[in-house]
C-alpha positions in Angstrom: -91.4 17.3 45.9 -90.5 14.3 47.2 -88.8 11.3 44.9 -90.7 8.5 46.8 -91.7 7.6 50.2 -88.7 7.2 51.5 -86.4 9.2 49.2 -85.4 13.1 50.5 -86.5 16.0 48.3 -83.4 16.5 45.6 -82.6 19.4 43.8 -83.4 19.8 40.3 -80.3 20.0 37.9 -80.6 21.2 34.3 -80.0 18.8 31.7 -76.7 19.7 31.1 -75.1 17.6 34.0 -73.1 19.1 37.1 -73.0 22.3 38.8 -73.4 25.2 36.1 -74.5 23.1 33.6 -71.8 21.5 32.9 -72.2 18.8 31.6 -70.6 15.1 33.0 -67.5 13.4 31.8 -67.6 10.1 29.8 -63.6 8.3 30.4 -63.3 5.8 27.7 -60.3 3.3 29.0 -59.6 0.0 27.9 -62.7 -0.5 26.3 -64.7 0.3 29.3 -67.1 3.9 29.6 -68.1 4.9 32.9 -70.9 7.1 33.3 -74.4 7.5 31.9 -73.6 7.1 28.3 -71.7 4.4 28.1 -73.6 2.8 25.2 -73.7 6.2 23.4 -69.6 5.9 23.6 -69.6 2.7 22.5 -71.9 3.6 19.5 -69.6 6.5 18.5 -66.2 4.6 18.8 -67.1 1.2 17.9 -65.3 -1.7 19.4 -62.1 -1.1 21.4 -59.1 -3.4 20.1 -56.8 -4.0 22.6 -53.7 -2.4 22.2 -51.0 -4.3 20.5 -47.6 -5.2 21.8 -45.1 -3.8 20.2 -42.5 -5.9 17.3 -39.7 -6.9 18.3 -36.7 -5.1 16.7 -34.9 -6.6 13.8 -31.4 -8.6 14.5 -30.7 -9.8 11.3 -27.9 -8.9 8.6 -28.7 -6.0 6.3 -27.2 -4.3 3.4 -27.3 -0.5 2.5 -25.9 1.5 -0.3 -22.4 3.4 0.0 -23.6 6.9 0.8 -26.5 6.0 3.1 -28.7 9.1 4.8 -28.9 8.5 8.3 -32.6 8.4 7.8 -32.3 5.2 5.4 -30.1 3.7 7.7 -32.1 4.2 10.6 -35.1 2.3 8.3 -32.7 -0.3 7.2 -31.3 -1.1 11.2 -34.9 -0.9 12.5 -33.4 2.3 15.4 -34.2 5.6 15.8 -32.6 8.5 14.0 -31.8 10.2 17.1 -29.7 7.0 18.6 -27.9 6.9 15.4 -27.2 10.7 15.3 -26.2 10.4 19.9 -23.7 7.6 18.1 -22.1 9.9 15.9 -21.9 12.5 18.4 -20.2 10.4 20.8 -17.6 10.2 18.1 -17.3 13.6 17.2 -19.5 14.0 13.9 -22.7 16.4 13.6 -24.7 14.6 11.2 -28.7 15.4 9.9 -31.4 13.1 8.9 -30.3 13.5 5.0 -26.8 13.6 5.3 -25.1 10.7 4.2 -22.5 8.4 5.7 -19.1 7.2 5.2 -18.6 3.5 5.1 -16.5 3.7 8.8 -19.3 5.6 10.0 -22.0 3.2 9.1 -19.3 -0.2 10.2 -19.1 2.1 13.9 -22.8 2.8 14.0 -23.8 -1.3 13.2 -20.8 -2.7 15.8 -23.1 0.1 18.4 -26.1 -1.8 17.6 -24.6 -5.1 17.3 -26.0 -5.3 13.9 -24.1 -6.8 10.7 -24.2 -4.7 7.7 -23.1 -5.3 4.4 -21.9 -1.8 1.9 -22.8 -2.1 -1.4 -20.6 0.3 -3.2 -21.7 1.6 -7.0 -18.3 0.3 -8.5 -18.7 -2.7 -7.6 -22.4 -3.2 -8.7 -22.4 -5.7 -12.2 -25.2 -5.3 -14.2 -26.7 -8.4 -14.9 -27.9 -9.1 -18.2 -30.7 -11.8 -18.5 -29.6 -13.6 -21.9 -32.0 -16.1 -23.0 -31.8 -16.2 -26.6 -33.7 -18.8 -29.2 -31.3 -21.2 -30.6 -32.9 -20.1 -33.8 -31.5 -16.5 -33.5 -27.9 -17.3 -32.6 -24.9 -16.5 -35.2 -21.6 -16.9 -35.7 -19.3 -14.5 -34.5 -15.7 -12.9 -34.0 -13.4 -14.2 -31.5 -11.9 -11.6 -29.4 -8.5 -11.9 -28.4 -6.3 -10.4 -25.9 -3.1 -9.3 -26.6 -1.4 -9.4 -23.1 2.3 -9.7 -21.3 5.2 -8.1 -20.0 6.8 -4.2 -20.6 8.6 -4.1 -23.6 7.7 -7.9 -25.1 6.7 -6.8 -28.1 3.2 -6.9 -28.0 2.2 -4.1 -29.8 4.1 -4.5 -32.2 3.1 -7.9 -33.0 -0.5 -6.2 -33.1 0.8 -3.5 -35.8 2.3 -6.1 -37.6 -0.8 -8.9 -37.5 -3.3 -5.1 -38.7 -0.3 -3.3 -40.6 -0.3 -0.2 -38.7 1.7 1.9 -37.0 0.9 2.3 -33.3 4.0 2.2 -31.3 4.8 4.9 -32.8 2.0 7.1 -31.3 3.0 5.8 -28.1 5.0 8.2 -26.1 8.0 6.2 -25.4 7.0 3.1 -27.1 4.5 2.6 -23.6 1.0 1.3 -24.7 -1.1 3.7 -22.1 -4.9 3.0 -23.7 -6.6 0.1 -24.6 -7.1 -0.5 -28.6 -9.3 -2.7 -30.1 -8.9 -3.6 -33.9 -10.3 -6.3 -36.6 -8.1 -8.5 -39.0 -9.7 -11.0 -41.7 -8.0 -14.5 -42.0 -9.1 -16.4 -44.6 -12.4 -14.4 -44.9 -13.1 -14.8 -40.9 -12.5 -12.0 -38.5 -10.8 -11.5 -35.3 -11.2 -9.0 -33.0 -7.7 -7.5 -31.0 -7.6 -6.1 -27.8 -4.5 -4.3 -26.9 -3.7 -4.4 -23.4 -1.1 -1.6 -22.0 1.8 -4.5 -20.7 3.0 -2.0 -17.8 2.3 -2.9 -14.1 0.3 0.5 -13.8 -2.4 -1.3 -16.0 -3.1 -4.2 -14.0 -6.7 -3.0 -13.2 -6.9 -2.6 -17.2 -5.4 -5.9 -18.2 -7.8 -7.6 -15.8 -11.1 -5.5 -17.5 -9.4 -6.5 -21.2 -9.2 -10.6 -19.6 -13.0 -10.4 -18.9 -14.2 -9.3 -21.7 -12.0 -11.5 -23.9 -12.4 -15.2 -25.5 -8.9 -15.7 -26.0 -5.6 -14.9 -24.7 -2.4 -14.1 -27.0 -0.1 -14.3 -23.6 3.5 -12.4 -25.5 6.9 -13.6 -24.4 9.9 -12.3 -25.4 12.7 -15.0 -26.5 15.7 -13.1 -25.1 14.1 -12.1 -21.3 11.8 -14.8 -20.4 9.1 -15.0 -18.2 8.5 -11.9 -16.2 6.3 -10.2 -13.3 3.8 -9.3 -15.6 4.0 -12.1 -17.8 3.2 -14.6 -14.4 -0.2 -11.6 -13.7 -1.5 -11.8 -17.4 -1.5 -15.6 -16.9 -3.3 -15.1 -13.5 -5.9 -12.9 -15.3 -6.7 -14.8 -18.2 -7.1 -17.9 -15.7 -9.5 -15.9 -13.5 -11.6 -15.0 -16.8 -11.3 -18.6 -17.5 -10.1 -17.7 -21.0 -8.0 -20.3 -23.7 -4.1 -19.3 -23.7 -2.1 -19.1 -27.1 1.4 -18.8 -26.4 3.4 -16.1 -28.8 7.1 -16.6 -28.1 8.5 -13.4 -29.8 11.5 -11.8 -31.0 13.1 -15.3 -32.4 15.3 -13.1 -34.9 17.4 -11.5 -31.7 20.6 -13.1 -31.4 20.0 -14.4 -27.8 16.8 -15.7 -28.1 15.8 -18.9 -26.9 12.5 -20.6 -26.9 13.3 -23.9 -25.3 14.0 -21.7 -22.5 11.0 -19.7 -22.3 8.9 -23.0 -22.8 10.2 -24.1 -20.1 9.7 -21.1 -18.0 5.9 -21.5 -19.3 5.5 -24.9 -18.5 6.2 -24.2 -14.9 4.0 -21.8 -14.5 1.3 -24.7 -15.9 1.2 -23.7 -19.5 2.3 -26.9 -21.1 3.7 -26.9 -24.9 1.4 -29.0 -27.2 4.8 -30.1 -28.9 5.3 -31.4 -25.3 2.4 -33.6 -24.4 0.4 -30.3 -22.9 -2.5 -28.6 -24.3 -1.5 -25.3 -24.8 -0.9 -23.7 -28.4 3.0 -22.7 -28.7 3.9 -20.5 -31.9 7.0 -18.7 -32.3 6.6 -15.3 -34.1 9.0 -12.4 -35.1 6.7 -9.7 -34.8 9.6 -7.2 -36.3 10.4 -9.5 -39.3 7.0 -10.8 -39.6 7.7 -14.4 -39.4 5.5 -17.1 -38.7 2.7 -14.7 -38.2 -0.4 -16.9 -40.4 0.7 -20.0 -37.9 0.4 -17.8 -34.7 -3.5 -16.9 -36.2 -4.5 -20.5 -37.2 -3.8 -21.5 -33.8 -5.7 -18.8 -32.5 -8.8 -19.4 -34.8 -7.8 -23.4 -34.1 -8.7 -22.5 -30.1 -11.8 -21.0 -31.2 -13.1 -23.8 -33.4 -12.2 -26.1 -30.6 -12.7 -24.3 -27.3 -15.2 -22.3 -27.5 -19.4 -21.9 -29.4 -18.8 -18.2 -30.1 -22.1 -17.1 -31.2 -24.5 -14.5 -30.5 -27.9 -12.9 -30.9 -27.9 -10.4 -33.7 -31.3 -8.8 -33.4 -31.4 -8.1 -29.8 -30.7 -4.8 -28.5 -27.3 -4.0 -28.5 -24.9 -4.6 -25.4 -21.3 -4.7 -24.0 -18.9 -3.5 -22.3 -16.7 0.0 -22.7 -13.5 -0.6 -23.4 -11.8 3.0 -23.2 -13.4 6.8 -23.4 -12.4 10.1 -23.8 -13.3 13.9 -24.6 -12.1 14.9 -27.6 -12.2 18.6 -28.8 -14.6 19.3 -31.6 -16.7 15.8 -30.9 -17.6 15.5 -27.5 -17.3 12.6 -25.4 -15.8 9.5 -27.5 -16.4 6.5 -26.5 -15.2 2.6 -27.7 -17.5 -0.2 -26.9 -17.3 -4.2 -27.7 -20.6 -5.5 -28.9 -21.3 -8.3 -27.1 -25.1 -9.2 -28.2 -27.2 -7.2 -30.2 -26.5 -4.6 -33.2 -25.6 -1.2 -32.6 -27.1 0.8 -34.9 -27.0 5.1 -35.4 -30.0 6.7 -33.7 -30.4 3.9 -30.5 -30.4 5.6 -27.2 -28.3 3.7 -25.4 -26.4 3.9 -21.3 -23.4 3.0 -19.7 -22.9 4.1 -15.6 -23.5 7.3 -15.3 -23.8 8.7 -18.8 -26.2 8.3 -21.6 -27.2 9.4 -24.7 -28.6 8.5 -28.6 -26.1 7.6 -30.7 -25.1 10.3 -33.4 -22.1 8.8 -35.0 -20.5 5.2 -35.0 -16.6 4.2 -36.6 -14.5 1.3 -37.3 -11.3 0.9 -35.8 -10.2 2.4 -38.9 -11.8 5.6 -38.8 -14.4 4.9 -41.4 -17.9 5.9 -40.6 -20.9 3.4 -40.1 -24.2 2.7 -39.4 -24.1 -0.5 -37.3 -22.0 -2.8 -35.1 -22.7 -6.4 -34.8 -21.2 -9.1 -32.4 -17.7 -8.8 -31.8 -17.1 -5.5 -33.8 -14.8 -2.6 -31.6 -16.7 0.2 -32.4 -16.4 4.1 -31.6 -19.6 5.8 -30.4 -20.3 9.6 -30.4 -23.3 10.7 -28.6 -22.7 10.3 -24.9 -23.3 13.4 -22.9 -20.2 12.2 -21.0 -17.2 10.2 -20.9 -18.7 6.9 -19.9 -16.0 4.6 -17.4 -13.9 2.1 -18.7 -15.0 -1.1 -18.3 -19.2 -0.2 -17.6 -21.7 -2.5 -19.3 -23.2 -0.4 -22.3 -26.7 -1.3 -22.9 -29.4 0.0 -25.7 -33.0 1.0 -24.2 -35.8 2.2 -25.6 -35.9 5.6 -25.4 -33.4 8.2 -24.3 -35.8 9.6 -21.5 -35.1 6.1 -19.8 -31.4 6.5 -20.7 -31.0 9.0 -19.3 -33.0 8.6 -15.9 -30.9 5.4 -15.1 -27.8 7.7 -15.6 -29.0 9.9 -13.2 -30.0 7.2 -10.9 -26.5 6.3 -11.1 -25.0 9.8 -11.2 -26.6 10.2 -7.6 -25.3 6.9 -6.3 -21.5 7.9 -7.2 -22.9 11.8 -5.7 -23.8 10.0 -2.2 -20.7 7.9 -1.9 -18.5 11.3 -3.5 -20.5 13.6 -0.6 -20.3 10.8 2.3 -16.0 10.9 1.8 -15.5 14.6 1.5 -18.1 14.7 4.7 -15.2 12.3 6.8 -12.2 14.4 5.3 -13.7 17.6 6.4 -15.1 16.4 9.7 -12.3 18.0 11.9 -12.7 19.7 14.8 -10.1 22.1 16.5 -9.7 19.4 19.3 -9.8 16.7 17.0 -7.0 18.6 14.5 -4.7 19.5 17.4 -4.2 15.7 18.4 -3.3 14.9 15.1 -0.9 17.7 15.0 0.7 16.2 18.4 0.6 12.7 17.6 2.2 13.5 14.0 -0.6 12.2 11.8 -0.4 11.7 7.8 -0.1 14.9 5.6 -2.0 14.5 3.0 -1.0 15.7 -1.0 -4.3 16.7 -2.6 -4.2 16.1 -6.3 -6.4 16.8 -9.3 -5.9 14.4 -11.7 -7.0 14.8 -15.1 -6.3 12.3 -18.2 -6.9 11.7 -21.8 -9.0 8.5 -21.4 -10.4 7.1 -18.3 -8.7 4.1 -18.5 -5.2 6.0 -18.1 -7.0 7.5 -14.8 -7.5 4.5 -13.8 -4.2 3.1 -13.9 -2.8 6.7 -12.4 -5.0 6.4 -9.5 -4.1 2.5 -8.8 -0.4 4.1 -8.8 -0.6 6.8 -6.9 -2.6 4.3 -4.2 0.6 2.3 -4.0 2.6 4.8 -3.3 2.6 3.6 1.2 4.4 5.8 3.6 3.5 6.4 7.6 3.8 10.3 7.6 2.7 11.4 4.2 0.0 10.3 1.4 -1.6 10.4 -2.0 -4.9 11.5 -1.8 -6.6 11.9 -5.1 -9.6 14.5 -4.2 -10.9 14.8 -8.0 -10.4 13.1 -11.7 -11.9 13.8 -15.0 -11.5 13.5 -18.6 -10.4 16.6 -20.8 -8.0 19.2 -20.3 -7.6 21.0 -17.3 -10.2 24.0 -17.3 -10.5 26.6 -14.4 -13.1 24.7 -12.2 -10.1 22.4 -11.8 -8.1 25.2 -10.5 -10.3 26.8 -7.8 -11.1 23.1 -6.8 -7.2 22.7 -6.3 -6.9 26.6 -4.7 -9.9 25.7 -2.3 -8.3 21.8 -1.3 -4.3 23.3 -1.4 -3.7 20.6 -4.1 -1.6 19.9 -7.1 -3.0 20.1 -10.6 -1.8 16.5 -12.7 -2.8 16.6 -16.3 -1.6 13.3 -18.1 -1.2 13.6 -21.9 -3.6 16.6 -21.3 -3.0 20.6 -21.4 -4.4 23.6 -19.1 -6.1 26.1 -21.3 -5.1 29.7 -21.5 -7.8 31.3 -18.9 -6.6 28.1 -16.4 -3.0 28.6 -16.8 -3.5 32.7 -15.6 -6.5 31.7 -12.8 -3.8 28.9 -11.6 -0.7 31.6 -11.8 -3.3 34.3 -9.7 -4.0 31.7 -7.3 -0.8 29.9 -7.3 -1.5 26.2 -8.0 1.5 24.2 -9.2 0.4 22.0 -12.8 2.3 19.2 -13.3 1.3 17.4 -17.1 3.0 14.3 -18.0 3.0 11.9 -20.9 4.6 8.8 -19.8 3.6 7.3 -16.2 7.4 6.9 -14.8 7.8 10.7 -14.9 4.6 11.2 -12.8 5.1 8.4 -10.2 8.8 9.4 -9.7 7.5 13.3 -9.4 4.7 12.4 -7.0 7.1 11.0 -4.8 10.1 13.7 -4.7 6.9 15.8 -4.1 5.8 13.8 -0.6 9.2 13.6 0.4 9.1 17.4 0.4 6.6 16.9 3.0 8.3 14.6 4.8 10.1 16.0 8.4 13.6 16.1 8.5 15.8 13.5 9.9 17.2 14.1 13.5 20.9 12.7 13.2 23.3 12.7 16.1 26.7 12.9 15.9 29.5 12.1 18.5 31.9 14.9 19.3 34.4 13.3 21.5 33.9 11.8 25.5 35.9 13.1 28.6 37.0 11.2 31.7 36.5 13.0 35.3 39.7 13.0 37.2 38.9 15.6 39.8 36.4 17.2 41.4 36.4 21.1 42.3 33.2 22.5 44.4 32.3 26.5 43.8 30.0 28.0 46.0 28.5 30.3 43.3 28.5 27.6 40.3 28.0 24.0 41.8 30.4 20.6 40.9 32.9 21.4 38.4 34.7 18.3 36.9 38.0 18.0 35.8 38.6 15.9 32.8 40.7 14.9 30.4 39.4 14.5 26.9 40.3 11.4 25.9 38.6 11.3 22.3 37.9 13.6 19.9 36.7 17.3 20.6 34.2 18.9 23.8 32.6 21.8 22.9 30.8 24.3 24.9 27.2 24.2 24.5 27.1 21.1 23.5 24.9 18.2 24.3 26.8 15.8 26.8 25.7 12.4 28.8 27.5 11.0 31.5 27.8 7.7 31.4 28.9 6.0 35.2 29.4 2.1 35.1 28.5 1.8 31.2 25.2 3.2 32.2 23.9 6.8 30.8 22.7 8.9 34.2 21.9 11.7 32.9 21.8 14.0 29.9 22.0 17.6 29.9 24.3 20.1 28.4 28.3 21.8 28.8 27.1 25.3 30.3 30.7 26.3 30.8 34.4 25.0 29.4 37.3 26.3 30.8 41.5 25.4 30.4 43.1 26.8 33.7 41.5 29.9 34.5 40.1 31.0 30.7 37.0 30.2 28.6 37.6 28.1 26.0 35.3 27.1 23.4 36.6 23.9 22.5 39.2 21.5 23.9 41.2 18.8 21.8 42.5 15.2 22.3 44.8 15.0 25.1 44.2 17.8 26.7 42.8 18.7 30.6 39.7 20.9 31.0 37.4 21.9 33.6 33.5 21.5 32.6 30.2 22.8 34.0 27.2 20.7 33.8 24.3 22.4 33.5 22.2 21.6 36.1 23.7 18.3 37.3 25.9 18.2 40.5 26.1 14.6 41.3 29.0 14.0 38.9 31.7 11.3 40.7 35.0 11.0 39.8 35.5 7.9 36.9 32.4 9.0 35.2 33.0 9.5 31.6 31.2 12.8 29.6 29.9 11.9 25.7 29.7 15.1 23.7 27.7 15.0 21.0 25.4 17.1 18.9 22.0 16.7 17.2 21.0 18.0 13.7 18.1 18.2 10.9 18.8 16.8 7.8 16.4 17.1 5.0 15.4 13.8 3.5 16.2 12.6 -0.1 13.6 9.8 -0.2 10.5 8.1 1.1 12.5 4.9 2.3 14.6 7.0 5.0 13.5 6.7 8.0 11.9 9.4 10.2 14.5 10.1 13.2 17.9 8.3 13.6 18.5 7.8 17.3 21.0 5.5 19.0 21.2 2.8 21.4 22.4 5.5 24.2 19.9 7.9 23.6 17.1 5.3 23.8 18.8 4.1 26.8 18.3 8.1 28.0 14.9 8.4 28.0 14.1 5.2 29.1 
């Protein structure tokens, strides 16, 4: 059957489409559908939108927390994981999505990308505390001062004799090593103390006790002056932007002089009011207890004039941890300045990484209570764990959410903790052999353990200062409480040295530590330690190559053996040559050569040493080119083990160097 008149016959197809049945192909590209059901296509896709191009990456600065996966850094950089992890493996280090990264891993990966990044590390977040109180709801309360100064000024003793009690007597050797805080009444108004430890090992805490402070008590001793840490309290109190009252002490010595130390003072920009300047002068005998009510009415004369010390009472209670520590029997103690707020028994409350409800609260006396208001030191039981020194406590509603902001936290310090051991363990064999070669830094692990955390603190600032090119501190782990056995297999996994500071190992630690051979160290006073430390790395240390000059040899003659090579006739002119030793020839002032006396003969026999004055035949070994006029240097080279860090590694002279070059 034909189509049309002029059309051929066609054969008929099933409905399916081609050949078979099968049926035809619809291509849908760019919005365009070829074939027979185009509009069908278009009815079942709808519109096509063109295809968009894609965003430009990001350039701009960006900050990421200490500890960052790869995967959150590759979101935070706008790159690929898998250009981040090709980075790393250029340099060595197999990383995965979720491992995290050490801050010069992250600094190498953004310089790659030519990216800037900011590291926000956990220590050095603040919290912030949005304060906006009604005037109506603001009180009165106690100044808190700072006692501060140098070693052995007198400052706690001042303190015991301003409270009448005895502290420097708990003190192993008369060192303050925590931070106290105590009330006095003067007149019916209170003041709030802080002691602060006067040692340079407690910078870090000095500067914590400055911030949280209104006034500083700046101690000077008549008889010594102004001192090193006398010229860093100053600096600290000025940084906190905190009043200075001046306390010259120890005005019943015989030697004591205050004109001097006032001068001292006022060079440092601490003016005497007596002398035109602004600054409140008393001079105190804290031994004799003189003059003691005048040194407070200055300091309550500061606050009248200085400073609008009130707070909010009713708000929930905040401020700062001033010391903490795990005591046996009560758990985790803890001492915290009310800032804002009332503390009261029962609130749940956070500081870093630990929380709890409050069970307990005491005065700085010992005496139980049931709240704390504005400006009151106050001891808190009820954490789960030592919180740090110097975090922000802060009351919340409920201990659920206490607790899940310490665990928010908890992770942080995890990621950054995980991220560093990541680096020190990152070593391959290739990697380890070249620092083997090129002598790189030994390392003396240490587990540190303390009383308190701010002791740690001040430990671990030591130990940091302790700089040498060939050996190091490297604190792996720290922790309030006595030492217990995970401290041990921590220290028999890492090859480190247990450090307990005014702490003790218990029994079952003491026989793990003696199965697996860990040295522990514990100290009470931080002299001990620090000196310890030290005679420890120079144990590490490699001994000191010394040379020293035998005696030298002029060739006269010359003698050639067919069997042997060039034998030189000399004449010792100095000291003793020995056979086997060391020897350079020296031709013109100029060292040729350096080798070694392989034989020593006087006439015809072996000798094994020729003296001063006498003639000798001698054997280079294997050097020929020896001339007549040259002169032989014997010497000989030795170990010697060193006695401290300052010695230097190798002892070589001016000839030697000229030798190898």
């Amino acid at each position: 059957m034909a189509d049309g008149p002029n059309k051929p016959n066609r054969p008929i197809r099933p409905r399916g489409g081609g050949p078979g049945g099968r049926r035809r192909r619809v291509v849908i590209e760019g919005g365009n559908v070829r074939g027979r059901d185009a509009r069908a296509a278009r009815e079942r896709t709808g519109p096509v939108t063109p295809r968009q191009p894609a965003a430009p990456a990001p350039t701009g600065p960006v900050t990421v927390e200490s500890g960052v996966t790869v995967k959150d850094l590759s979101a935070a950089l706008g790159i690929p994981m898998a250009q981040i992890i090709k980075t790393l493996m250029g340099l060595g280090q197999m990383r995965t999505a979720t491992q995290s990264l050490a801050d010069d891993e992250v600094e190498l990966i953004a310089s790659e990308v030519g990216r800037v990044v900011t590291i926000k590390h956990a220590a050095d977040e603040e919290e912030v505390e949005v304060v906006d109180d009604a005037e109506a709801d603001l009180s009165a309360r106690p100044p808190v001062v700072t006692i501060m100064g140098h070693v052995d000024h007198g400052k706690t003793t001042l303190l015991d004799a301003i409270r009448s009690a005895a502290v420097v007597e708990t003190e192993a050797g008369g060192i303050t090593q925590h931070i106290g805080a105590y009330q006095t009444e003067v007149d019916g108004r209170k003041l709030t103390f802080l002691d602060t430890p006067g040692h340079e090992a407690f910078t870090a805490m000095r500067a914590r006790g400055a911030k949280v402070t209104d006034i500083a008590v700046l101690v000077v001793a008549a008889d010594d002056g102004v001192m090193p840490q006398t010229k860093e309290s100053i600096n600290h109190a000025r940084a906190a932007e905190v009043p200075i009252v001046v306390a010259i002490n120890k005005i019943d010595v015989a030697n004591a002089n205050t004109d001097r130390v006032k001068t001292e003072l006022a060079a440092e920009g601490l003016q005497p009011e007596d002398w035109g300047g602004e600054t409140q002068f008393a001079a105190v005998s804290a031994r004799e207890h003189t003059n003691l009510d005048e040194l407070l009415e200055k300091i309550l004369l500061v606050a009248d004039a200085e400073l609008d010390l009130r707070a909010n009472a009713k708000a929930e209670a905040s401020g700062p941890i001033v010391e903490s520590r795990l005591d046996v029997g009560r758990g985790a103690v803890a001492t915290m300045l009310v800032q804002r707020g009332t503390l009261r028994v029962g609130d749940a409350i956070v500081a870093g990484d630990a929380s709890g409800k409050v069970r307990a609260l005491y005065d700085y006396r010992g005496d139980k209570v049931l709240e704390a208001r504005p400006g009151e030191p106050v001891e808190i039981l009820g954490f789960n764990t030592p919180p740090p020194a110097g975090e922000l406590a802060r009351v919340v509603e409920h201990e659920r959410q206490a607790k899940d902001i310490a665990e928010k936290r908890a992770e942080r310090l995890r990621r950054e903790q995980l991220a560093q051991r990541s680096v020190s363990a990152g070593v391959s064999l290739e990697t380890l052999f070249d620092r083997m070669q090129t002598g790189a830094v030994q390392d003396l692990n240490v587990v540190l353990k303390g009383d308190v955390q701010g002791s740690i603190e001040a430990l671990v600032g030591e130990l940091g200062k302790i700089q040498h090119p060939e050996v190091r501190v490297n604190v792996i782990h720290t922790g309030v409480g006595g030492i217990t056995e995970n401290d041990i297999y921590l220290a028999s996994a890492s090859t480190a040295l247990v450090v307990g500071f005014n702490v003790r190992p218990s029994a079952e630690a003491r026989q793990l530590a003696e199965r697996e051979g860990v040295d522990i160290r514990t100290y009470r006073v931080i002299y001990q330690l620090t000196q310890e430390i030290e005679q420890a790395l120079v144990g590490m240390l490699s001994p000191v190559t010394t040379e020293e000059i035998l005696g030298e040899a002029e060739v006269r003659a010359l003698f050639k053996v067919s069997r042997l090579g060039t034998i030189a006739g000399c004449m010792v002119t100095n000291g003793t040559v020995r056979r086997n030793a060391n020897v350079r020839v020296v031709r013109d002032g100029t060292v040729i050569h350096e080798t070694s006396i392989s034989q020593l003969k006087r006439f015809k026999d072996d000798a094994r040493e020729v003296n001063e004055g006498f003639e000798c035949g001698i054997l280079l070994d294997g050097f020929n080119d020896v001339k007549e006029g040259d002169v032989l240097e014997v010497f000989e080279t030795r170990e010697v083990e060193r006695t401290d860090l300052d010695t230097p590694a190798a002892s070589a002279s001016s000839a030697e160097t000229a030798a190898s070059s």
